[in-house]
C-alpha positions as CSV (number, residue, x, y, z in Angstrom):
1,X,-16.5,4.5,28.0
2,X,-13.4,4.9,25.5
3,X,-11.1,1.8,25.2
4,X,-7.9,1.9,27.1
5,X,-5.2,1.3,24.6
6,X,-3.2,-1.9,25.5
7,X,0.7,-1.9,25.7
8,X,2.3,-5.0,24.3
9,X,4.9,-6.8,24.2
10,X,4.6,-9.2,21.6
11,X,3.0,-9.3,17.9
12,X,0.9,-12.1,19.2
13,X,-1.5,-9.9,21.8
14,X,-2.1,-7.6,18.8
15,X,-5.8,-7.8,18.8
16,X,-7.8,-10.4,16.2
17,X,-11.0,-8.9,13.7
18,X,-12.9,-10.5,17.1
19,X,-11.8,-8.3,19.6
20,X,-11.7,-4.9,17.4
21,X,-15.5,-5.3,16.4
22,X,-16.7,-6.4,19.8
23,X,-14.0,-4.0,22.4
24,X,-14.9,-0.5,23.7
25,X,-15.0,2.1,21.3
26,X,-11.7,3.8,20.6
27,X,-12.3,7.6,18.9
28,X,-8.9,7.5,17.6
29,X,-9.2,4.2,15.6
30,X,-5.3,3.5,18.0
31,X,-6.0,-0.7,19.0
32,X,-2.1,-1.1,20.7
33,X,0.3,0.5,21.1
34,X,4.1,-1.2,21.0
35,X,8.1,0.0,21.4
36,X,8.8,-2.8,19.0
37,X,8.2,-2.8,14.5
38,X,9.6,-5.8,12.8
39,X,8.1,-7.9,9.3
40,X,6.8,-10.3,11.7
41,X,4.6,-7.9,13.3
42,X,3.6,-5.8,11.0
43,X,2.2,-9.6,8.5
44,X,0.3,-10.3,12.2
45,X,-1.0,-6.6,12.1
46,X,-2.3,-6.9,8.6
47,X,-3.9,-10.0,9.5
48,X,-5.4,-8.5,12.1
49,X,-6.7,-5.7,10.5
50,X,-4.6,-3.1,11.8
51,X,-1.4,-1.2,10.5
52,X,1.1,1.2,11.9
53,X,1.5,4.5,11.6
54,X,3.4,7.0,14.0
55,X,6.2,9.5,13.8
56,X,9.8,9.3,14.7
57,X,10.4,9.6,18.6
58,X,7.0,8.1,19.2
59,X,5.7,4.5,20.2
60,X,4.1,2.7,17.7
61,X,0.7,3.3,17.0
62,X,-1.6,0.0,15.5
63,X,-4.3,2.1,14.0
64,X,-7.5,0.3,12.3
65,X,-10.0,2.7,10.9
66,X,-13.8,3.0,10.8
67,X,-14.6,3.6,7.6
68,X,-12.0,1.9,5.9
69,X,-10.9,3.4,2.7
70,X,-10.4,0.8,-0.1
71,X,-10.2,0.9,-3.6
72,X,-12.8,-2.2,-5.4
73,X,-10.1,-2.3,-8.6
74,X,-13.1,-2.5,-11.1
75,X,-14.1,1.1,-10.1
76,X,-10.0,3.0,-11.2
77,X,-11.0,5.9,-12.7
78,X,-8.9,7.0,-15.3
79,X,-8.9,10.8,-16.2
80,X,-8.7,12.2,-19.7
81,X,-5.1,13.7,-18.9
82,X,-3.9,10.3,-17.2
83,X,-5.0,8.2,-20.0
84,X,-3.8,10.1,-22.7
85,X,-0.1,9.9,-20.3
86,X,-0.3,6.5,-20.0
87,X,-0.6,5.8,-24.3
88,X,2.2,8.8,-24.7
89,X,4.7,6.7,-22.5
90,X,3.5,3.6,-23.7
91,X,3.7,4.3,-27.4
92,X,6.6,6.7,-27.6
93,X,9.8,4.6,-26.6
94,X,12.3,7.6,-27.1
95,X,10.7,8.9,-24.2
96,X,12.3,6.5,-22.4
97,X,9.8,5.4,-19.8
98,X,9.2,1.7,-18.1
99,X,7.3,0.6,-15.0
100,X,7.9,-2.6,-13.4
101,X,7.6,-5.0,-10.4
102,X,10.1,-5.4,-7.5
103,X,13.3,-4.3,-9.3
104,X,14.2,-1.2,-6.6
105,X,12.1,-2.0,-3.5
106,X,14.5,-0.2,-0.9
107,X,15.1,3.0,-3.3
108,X,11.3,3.4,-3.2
109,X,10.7,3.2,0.2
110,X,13.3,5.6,0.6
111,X,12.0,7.9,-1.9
112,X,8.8,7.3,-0.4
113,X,9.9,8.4,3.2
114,X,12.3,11.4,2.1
115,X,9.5,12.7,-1.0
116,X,8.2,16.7,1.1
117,X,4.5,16.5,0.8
118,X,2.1,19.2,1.2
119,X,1.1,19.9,4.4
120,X,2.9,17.3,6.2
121,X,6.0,17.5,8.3
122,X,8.7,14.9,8.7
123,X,7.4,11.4,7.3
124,X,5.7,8.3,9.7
125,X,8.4,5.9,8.0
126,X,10.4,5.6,9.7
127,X,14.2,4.1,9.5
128,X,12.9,0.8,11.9
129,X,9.5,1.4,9.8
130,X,11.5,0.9,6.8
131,X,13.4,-2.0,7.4
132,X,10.3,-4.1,8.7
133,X,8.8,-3.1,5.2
134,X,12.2,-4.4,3.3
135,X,12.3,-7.8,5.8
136,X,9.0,-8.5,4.3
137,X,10.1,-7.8,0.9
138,X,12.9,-10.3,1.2
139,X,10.4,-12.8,2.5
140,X,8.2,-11.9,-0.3
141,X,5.1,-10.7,1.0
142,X,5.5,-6.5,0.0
143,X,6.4,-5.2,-3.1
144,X,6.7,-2.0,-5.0
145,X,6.2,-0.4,-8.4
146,X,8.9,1.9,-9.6
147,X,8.2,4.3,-12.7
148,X,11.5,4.9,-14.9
149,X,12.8,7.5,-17.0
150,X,15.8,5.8,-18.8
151,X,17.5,4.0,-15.9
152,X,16.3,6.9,-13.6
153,X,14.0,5.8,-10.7
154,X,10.7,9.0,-11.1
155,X,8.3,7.4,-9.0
156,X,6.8,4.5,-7.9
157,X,4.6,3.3,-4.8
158,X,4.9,-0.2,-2.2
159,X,2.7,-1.9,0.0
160,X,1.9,-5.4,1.6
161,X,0.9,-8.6,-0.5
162,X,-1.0,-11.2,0.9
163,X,-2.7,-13.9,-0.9
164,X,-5.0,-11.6,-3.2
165,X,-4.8,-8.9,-1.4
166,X,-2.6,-5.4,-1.5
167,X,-2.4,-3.6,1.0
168,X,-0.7,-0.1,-0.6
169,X,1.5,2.0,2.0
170,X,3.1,5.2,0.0
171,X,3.6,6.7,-3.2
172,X,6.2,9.1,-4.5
173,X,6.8,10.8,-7.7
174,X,9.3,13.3,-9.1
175,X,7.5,14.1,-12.9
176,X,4.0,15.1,-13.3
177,X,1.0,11.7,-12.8
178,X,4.2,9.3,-12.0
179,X,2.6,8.4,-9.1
180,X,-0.6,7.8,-10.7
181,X,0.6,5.9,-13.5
182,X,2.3,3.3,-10.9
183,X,-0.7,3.1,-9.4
184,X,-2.5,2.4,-13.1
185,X,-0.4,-0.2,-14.1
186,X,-0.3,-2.3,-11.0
187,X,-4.3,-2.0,-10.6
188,X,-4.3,-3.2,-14.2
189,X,-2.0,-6.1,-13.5
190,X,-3.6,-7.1,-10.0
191,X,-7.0,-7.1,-12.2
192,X,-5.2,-9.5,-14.6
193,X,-4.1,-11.6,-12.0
194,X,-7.6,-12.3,-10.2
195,X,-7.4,-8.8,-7.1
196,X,-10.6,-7.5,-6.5
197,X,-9.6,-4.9,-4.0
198,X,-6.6,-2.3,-2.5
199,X,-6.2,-1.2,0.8
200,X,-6.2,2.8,1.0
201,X,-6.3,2.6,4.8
202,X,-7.4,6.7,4.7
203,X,-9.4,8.9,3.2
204,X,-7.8,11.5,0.9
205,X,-9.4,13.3,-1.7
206,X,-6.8,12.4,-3.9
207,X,-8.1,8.6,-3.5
208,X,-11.8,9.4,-3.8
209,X,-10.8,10.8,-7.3
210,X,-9.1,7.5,-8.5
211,X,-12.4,5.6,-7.7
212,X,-11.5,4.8,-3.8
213,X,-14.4,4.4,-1.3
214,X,-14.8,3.9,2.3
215,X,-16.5,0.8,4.0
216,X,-17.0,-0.8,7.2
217,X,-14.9,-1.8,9.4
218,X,-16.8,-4.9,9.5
219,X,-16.8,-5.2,5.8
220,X,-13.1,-4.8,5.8
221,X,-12.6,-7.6,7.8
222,X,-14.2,-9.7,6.6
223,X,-13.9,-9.4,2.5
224,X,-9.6,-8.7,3.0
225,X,-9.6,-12.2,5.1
226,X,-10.8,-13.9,2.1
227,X,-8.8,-12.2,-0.3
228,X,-5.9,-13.4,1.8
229,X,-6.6,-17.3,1.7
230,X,-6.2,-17.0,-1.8
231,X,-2.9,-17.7,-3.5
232,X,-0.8,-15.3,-4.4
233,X,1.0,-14.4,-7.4
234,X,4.1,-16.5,-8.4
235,X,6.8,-14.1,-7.1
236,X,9.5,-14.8,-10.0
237,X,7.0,-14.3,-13.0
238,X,5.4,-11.2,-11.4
239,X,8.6,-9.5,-10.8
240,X,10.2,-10.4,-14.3
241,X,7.4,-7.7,-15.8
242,X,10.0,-5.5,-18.6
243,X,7.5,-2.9,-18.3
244,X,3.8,-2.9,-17.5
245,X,2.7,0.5,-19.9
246,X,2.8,-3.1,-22.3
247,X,-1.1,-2.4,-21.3
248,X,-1.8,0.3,-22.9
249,X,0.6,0.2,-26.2
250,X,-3.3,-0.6,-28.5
């Protein structure tokens, strides 16, 4: 029989890795649903192995998929075309371009959440969406990459950081491969600093290109919990990055 979905009231009954693996089965991957998004329950949720994701004048939804798309950071795949960007920008300083770390976290999400995509209606992120993301950012636990063009924000993508893990949310980009060079310089610098894997939490094409794979829920579980006992990154020397293309100036 499918799972009913539980209503709850706080981030505490979110369900644990336990009680995912061992309920009903649940076709549309939806473990609880809640009236309530806040940092504290979305660092519970990713905890938990779950996430949120819902449109605007809905509840929120606590999805968890089966397979799980992930990216193992060892596997990037760089394109001819996206290489050859990434040395252009990095070697040709009149062009003007810089990525770094944490220096426009709220204008991302904002670009992230207003950026049309093809195909899609509307965006999932919400305004209380959004402000749960930016509480955590002020506690230190999300971050985001922002791609510049002189003091212009082009692109740049955020997500959750906990321990050793990312957990990537959105991407947005206004020039051609923006988006994709965000993502190439902060899988270069999670590699550097001892990450092993990204959440992708879907399956896109546009993933499975970059080197992204699916795996078990199980799996999931139970390699992300270990990546989050791990210390993370010392915030202040992470975020005072000038510009991470530094990577690929030889």
């Amino acid at each position: 029989m499918p799972a009913m979905i539980p209503f709850i009231r706080s981030p505490n009954d979110l369900p644990d890795h336990s009680a995912i693996l061992n309920g009903a089965p649940n076709v549309h991957d939806i473990f609880a649903v809640s009236t309530c998004i806040s940092a504290e329950w979305v660092n519970v949720a990713y905890q938990s192995g779950l996430f949120p994701w819902y449109s605007s004048g809905e509840p929120v939804l606590w999805h968890s998929p089966n397979p799980r798309m992930v990216l193992q950071l060892k596997d990037f795949k760089y394109s001819i075309s996206l290489k050859k960007r990434l040395k252009q920008w990095a070697r040709q300083s009149n062009l003007g371009m810089r990525v770094t770390i944490n220096r426009a976290f709220e204008a991302v999400i904002t670009a992230c959440a207003e950026t049309a995509r093809l195909g899609q209606e509307g965006t999932w992120i919400t305004p209380e969406l959004a402000q749960a993301y930016i509480d955590l950012h002020h506690q230190k636990q999300a971050v985001s990459i922002e791609v510049w063009q002189h003091d212009t924000l082009v692109a740049g993508l955020y997500g959750v950081l906990l321990g050793r893990m990312f957990f990537g949310e959105s991407m947005f980009t206004h020039i051609t491969d923006g988006s994709k060079v965000a993502l190439a310089c902060w899988v270069e610098y999670l590699q550097q600093a001892g990450f092993e894997m990204m959440d992708c939490q879907q399956q896109t094409e546009h993933l499975t290109r970059l080197g992204g794979a699916p795996i078990s829920r199980a799996l999931f579980f139970e390699r992300s919990a270990q990546l989050m006992q791990a210390a993370s990154p010392d915030w202040e020397t992470m975020s005072a990055h000038t510009n991470l293309l530094s990577f690929y100036q030889h």
